[in-house]
C-alpha positions, 0 to 999 in steps of 0.5 A: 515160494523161492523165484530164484532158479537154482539149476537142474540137478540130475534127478530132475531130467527125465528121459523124452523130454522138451525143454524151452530155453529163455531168453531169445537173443537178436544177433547183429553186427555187434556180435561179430564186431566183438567175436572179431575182437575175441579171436584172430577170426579172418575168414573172409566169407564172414568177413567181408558182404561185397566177399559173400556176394561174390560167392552167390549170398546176400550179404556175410553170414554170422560167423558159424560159430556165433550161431553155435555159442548163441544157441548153446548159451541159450541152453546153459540155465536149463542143462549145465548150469551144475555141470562138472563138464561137457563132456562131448557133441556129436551129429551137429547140422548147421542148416541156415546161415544166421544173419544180422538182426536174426532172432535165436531161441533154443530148445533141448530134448532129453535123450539119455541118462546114465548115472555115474558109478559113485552116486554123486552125478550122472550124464545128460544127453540132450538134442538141441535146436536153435531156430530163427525167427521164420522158424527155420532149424539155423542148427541143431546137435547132441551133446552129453554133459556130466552134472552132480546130483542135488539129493544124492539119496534119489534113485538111479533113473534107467540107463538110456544112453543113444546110439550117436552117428560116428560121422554126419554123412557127407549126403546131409550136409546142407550148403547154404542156398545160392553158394557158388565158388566158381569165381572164388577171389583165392587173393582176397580170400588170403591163401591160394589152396584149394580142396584139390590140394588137400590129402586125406591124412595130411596134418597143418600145423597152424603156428601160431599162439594165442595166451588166454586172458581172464578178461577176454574169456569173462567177456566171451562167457558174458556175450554167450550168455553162458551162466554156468558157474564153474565159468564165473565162480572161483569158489566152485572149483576146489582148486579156486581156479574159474574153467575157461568156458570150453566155446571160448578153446573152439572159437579160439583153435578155429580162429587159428586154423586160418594159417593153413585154412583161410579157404575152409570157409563155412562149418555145416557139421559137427560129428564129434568133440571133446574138451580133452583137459581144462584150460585156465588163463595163462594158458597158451592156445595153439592149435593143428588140423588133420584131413579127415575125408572130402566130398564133392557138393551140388553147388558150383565150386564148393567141396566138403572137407572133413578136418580134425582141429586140436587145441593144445597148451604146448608139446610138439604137434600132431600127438593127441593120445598116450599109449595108454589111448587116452588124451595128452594132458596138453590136449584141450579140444579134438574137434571133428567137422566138415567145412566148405571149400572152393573145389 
C-alpha cells in the first residue's frame, strides 16, 4: 500500500465535505522575526507590545497576515497541491488576534465544484477555518482554486458554484476585545493621517519597490508550509520558471501600503482577491491603494476603512483593467479588505 500522498486531484472532491488538515503549527516570535525579515512590515500595533498596550491590548498581535498564510499553508497538501492557480478569496473574517505561542489547525469544507470546459481541470471552491488552541475561529474565508484532473476519463461531478457576498458587511467586522485608539500615539505610529482624512475614491500611490528574490520567496514558502509544486518545482511549469507563492505578492503590497497607510493598522476582512498575472523572481513589486468605503466601529476611536490594494511589476499607477475589462499584464494582486483605523 503506497504511504506517500500525492495530492487530490479534482475528482477526488466531493461537494459538503470536511477535511482535516495537518500539521498543527505553534506561532511565536520567530515568525514575526522572519515575517519582518521578508517584507518591509512597520505597522506598529504589531510592532511594538508597549504600542499595542497603549491602544488597550495585552501585547502586539501576530501580524494579520502571519494569521492568514499560517492558516492557508495548513490547507495546501489537501487542496492545491496539483493546483494550476488560486484563483480568488472572498468573505474573509478575522475573528481573534493571534498571539505568540498560539496553536493553529486548519479545516476546509467543500463548497463547490465546477469543471472546466476542456476536461483536464476544474474549480474547488472551499470554506477554511483556522482555530487556536481554545478552539476559537482566529480566521475563516472562501477561496476557489483551479486544480488538474488525474484521470481525465472521470465524469464531471454536478456543477455547484456558491453564492459569494461581494463585500463582508461592515456590521460583521469584529474589533478585537478591549481596542481603544482614543490615545493613538500618531508620531510612534510613523504618519499623521487619521480615517477623517481619507475619501471614498481617493487612490495612494505607496512609492516604493521591493524586487523579489528567489531566496526570499523559497524561504517565505518554507516558513508557511506551503507544499504546492508549482512553488518549488522548476519542472512543473512548462516555462521552467518556479511561480512565486501568491501570500508572498500579499504580505509584500501590504508591507508597501505603509507609505500612505502606516494608520491602517489591523486587517478583520477580506471581501475579495485576485492574483491577476504570475510573478517570478526578478520582478519588481510596487503597489497602490483606493479607498473604497468607511464605517465608523463600537470601540473608542476605531474606523473601518475599506482599501482596494494593487500589486503591480511596472506601468503608471492606478490602471488596473484594459478595455477589454480584463487585468493589465502588470497587474499582480487586487486585494479588496477592510483595515482598523484611529477615528
Amino acid at each position: 500500500m503506497a504511504k506517500t500522498n500525492p495530492g487530490r486531484f479534482f475528482e477526488d472532491y466531493r461537494l459538503g465535505e470536511t477535511i482535516v488538515h495537518a500539521v498543527p503549527r505553534t506561532v511565536s516570535g520567530g515568525e514575526r522575526a522572519l515575517y519582518h525579515a521578508l517584507y518591509p512590515a512597520r505597522h506598529a500595533l504589531a510592532s511594538s507590545d508597549e504600542f499595542a498596550r497603549a491602544c488597550g491590548l495585552g501585547a502586539a498581535p501576530m501580524d494579520d497576515l502571519i494569521t492568514f498564510h499560517t492558516v492557508f499553508g495548513k490547507t495546501v497538501p489537501d487542496i492545491s497541491l496539483n493546483a494550476v492557480a488560486n484563483l480568488g478569496y472572498a468573505e474573509g473574517h478575522f475573528r481573534v488576534p493571534v498571539a505568540a505561542g498560539d496553536t493553529l489547525r486548519s479545516e476546509s469544507e467543500v463548497i463547490g465544484l465546477k469543471q472546466n470546459s476542456n476536461g483536464k481541470s476544474g474549480v474547488v471552491y472551499v470554506r477554511t477555518t483556522g482555530r487556536n488552541q481554545r478552539d476559537e475561529v482566529v480566521l475563516d474565508y472562501v477561496r476557489w482554486v483551479m486544480v488538474r484532473k488525474g484521470d481525465l476519463d472521470a465524469p464531471a461531478p454536478e456543477t455547484v458554484v456558491p453564492e459569494l457576498a461581494a463585500v463582508v458587511p461592515a456590521s460583521e467586522l469584529v474589533v478585537p476585545t478591549g481596542l481603544n485608539f482614543s490615545g493613538y500615539d500618531f508620531a510612534l505610529a510613523g504618519e499623521p493621517h487619521r480615517w477623517g482624512d481619507y475619501e471614498i475614491g481617493e487612490q495612494i500611490d505607496h512609492v516604493d519597490g521591493v524586487t523579489i528574490e528567489e531566496a526570499e520567496h523559497m524561504l517565505a514558502t518554507r516558513l508557511w508550509q506551503n507544499t504546492a509544486k508549482v512553488h518549488f518545482d522548476a519542472t512543473f511549469r512548462p516555462d521552467g520558471q518556479r511561480l512565486i507563492y501568491g501570500g508572498h505578492v500579499i504580505s509584500m503590497a501590504r508591507a508597501l501600503s505603509f507609505n500612505g497607510l502606516a494608520n491602517a493598522q489591523m486587517i478583520v476582512g477580506l471581501n475579495a482577491g485576485a492574483h491577476a498575472n504570475p510573478c517570478f523572481a526578478g520582478d519588481t513589486v510596487k503597489a497602490w491603494s483606493e479607498v473604497l468605503d468607511k464605517a465608523e466601529t463600537s470601540a473608542p476611536g476605531v474606523g473601518a476603512i475599506r482599501l482596494r490594494l494593487v500589486a503591480t511589476k511596472g506601468g503608471d499607477p492606478f490602471r488596473l483593467k484594459g478595455e477589454d475589462g480584463k487585468y493589465l499584464p502588470e497587474v499582480l494582486l487586487d486585494l479588496d479588505y477592510w483595515a482598523l483605523m484611529p477615528l
